[in-house]
Backbone as CSV, one residue per row, in Angstrom:
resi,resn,N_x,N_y,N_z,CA_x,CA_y,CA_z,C_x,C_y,C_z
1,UNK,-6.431,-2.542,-7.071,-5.495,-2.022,-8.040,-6.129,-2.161,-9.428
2,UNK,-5.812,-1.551,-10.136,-6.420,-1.196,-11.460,-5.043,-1.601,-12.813
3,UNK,-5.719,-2.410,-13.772,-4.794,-2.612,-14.201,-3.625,-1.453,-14.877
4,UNK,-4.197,-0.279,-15.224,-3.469,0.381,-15.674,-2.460,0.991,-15.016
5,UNK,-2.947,1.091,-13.739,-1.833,0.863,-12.300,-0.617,-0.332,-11.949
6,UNK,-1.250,-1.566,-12.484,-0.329,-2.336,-12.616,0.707,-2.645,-13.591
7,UNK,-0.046,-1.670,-14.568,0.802,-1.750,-15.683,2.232,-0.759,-15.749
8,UNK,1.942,0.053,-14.897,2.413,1.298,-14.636,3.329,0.719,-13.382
9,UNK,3.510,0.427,-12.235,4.207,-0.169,-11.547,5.186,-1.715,-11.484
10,UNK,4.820,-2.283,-13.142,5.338,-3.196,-13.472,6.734,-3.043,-14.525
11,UNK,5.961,-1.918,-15.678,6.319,-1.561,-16.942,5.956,-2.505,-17.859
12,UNK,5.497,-2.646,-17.902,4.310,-3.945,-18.798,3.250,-2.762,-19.986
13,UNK,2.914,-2.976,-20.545,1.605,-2.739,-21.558,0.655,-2.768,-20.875
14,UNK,-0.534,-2.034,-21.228,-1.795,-2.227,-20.436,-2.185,-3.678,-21.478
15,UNK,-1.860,-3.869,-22.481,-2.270,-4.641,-23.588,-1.616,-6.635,-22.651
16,UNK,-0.452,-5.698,-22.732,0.477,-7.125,-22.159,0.043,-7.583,-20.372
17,UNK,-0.481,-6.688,-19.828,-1.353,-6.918,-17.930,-3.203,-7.358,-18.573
18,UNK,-3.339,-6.901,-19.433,-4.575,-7.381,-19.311,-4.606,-8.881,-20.083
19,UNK,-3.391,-9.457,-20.790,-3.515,-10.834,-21.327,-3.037,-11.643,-20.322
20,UNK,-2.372,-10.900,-18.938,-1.785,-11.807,-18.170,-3.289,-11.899,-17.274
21,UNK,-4.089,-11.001,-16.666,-5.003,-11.273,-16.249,-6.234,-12.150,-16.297
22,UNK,-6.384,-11.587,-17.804,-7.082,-12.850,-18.769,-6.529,-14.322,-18.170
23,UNK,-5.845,-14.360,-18.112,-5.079,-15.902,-17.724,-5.417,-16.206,-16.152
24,UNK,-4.994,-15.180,-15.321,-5.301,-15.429,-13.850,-6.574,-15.667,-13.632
25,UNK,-7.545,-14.545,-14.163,-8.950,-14.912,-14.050,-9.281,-16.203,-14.594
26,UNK,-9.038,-16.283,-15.414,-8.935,-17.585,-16.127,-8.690,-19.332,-15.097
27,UNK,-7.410,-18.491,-14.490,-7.235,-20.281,-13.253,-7.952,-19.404,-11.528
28,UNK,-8.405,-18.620,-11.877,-9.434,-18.077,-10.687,-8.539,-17.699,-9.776
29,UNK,-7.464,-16.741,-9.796,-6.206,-16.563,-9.041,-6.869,-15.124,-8.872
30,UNK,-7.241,-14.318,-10.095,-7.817,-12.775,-9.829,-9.332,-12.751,-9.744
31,UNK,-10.088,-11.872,-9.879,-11.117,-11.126,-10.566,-11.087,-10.192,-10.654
32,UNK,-12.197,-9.813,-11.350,-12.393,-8.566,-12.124,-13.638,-7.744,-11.408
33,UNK,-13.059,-6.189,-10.827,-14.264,-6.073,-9.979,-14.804,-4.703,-10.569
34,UNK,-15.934,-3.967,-10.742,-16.848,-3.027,-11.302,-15.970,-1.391,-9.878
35,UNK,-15.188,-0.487,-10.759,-14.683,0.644,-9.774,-16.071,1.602,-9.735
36,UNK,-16.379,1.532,-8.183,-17.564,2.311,-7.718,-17.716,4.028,-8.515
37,UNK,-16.314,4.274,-8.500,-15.828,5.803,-8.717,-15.683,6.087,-10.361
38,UNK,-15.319,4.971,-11.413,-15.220,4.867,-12.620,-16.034,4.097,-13.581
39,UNK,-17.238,3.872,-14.033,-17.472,2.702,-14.680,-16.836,2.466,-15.947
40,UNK,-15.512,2.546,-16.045,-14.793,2.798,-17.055,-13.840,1.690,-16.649
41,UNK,-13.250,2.046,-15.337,-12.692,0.921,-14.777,-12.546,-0.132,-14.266
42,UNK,-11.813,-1.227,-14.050,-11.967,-1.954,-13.255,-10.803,-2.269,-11.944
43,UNK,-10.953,-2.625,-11.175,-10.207,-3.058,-9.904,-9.811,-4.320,-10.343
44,UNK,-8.950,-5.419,-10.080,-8.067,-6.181,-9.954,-8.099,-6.869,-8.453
45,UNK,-8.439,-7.807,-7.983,-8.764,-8.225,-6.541,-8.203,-9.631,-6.681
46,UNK,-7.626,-10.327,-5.281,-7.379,-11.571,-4.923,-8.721,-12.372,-4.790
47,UNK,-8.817,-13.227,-5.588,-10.243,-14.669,-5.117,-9.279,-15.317,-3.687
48,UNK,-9.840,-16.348,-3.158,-9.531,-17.224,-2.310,-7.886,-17.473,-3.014
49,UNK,-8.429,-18.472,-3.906,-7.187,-18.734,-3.996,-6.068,-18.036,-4.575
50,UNK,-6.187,-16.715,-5.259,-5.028,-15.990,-4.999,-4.421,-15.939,-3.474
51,UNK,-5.505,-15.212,-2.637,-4.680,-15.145,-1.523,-3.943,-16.341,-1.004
52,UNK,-4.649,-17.688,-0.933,-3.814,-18.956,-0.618,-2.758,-18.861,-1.667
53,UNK,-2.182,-18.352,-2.740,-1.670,-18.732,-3.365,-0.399,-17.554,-2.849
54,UNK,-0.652,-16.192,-2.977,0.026,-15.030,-2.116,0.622,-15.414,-0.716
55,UNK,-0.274,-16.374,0.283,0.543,-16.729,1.263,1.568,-17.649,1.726
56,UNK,1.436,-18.421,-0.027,2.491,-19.813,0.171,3.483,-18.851,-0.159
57,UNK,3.401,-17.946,-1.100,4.659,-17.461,-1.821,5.323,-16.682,-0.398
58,UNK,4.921,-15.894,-0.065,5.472,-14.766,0.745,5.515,-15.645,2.039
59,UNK,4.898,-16.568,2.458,5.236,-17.380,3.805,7.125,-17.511,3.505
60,UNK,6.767,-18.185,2.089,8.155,-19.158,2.005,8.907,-18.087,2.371
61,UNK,8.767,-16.921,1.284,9.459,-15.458,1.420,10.056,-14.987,3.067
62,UNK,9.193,-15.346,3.613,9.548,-14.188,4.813,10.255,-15.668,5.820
63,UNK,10.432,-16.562,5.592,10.842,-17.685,6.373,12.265,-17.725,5.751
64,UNK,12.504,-17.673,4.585,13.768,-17.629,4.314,14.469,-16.257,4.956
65,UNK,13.446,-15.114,4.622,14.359,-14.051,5.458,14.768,-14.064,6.859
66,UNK,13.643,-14.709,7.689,14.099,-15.306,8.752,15.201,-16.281,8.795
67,UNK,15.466,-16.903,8.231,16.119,-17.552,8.437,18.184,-17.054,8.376
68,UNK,18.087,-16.018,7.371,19.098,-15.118,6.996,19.262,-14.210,8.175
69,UNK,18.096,-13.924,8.183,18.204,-12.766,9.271,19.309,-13.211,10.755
70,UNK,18.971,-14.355,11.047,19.702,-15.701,12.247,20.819,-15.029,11.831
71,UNK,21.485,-14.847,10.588,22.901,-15.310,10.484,23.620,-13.496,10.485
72,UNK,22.581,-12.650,10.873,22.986,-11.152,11.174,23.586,-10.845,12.368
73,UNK,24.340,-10.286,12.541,24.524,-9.441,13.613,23.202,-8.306,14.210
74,UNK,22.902,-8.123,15.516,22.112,-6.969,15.230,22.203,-5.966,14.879
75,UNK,23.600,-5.282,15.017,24.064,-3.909,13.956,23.981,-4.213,12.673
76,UNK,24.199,-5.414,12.079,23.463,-5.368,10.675,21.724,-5.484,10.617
77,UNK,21.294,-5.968,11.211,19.893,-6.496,11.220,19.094,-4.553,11.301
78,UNK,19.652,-3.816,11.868,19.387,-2.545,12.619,20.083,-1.549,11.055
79,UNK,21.142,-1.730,10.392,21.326,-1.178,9.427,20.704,-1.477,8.100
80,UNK,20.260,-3.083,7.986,19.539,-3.356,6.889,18.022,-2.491,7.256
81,UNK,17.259,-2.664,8.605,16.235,-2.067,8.996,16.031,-0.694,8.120
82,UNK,17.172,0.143,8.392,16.703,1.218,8.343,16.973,1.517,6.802
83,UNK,17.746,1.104,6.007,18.009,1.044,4.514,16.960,0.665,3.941
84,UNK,15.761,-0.437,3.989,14.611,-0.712,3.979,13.909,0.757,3.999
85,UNK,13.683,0.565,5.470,12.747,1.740,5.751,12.888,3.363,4.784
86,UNK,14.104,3.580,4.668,14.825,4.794,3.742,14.289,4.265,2.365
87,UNK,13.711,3.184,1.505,13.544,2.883,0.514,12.506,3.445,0.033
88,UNK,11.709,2.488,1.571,10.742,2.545,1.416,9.330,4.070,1.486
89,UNK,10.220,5.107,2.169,10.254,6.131,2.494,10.294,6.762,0.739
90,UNK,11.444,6.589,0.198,11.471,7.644,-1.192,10.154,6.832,-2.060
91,UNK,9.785,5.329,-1.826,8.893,5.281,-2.856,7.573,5.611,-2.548
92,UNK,7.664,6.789,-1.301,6.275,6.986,-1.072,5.534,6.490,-0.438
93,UNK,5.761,5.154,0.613,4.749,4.767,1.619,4.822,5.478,2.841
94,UNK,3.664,5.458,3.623,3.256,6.041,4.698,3.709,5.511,5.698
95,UNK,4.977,5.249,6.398,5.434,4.057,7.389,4.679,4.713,8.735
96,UNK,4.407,5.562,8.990,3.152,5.549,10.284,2.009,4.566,10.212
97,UNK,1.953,4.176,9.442,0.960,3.192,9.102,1.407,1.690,8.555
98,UNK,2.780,1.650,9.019,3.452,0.540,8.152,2.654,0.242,6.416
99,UNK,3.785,-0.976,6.345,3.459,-1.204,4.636,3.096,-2.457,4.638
100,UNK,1.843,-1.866,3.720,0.600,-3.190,3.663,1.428,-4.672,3.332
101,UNK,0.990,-5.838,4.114,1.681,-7.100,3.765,2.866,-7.367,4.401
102,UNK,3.415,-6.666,5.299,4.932,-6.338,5.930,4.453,-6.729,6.924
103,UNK,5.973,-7.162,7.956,6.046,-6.997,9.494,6.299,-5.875,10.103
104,UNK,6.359,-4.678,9.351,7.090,-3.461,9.704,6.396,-3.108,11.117
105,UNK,4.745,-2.831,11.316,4.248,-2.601,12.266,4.466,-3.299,13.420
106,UNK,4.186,-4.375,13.219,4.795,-5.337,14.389,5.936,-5.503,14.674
107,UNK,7.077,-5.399,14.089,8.002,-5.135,14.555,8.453,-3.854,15.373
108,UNK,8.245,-2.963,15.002,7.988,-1.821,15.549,7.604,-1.713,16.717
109,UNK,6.316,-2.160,16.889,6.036,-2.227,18.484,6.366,-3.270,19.279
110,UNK,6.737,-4.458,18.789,7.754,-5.376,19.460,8.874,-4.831,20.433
């Protein structure tokens, strides 16, 4: 991702994503990578420990949803499903391919 992409999917400043980056790179959470296609640009990438840091967050994330999820009915579990999926649909992801970071695929073929 490119910051001006992130800036753009946040609503942030490119001014105000690149001082937050500055900072991540900074505790070694991002880097900064050379775009093959732009030398104008740059890419935005997880180091190690971003990703360790991405999987505590979203572990916790998806354990609490599990845990909610317990307290569904499956006609709700099956109506939240597809309200998701309908979301996720208008903002443009490819769900034949599920969405990157999701259980969608695996669930699916479950």
């Amino acid at each position: 991702m490119t910051p001006k992409m992130l800036a753009g999917s946040t609503d942030l400043s490119t001014g105000a994503v690149t001082a937050i980056c500055d900072r991540l790179v900074a505790r070694d959470v991002v880097r900064r990578a050379a775009n093959p296609d732009d030398r104008r640009s740059l890419f935005l990438e997880l180091t190690g420990t971003g990703e360790t840091l991405m999987e505590s967050i979203y572990g916790d994330f998806r354990a609490r949803i599990g845990e909610a999820e317990k307290e569904m009915s499956c006609a709700e579990q099956e109506l939240l499903e597809a309200q998701l999926l309908s979301i996720a649909a208008a903002l443009g992801y490819d769900l034949e391919e599920g969405l990157a970071g999701t259980q969608i695929s695996a669930a699916k073929s479950a």
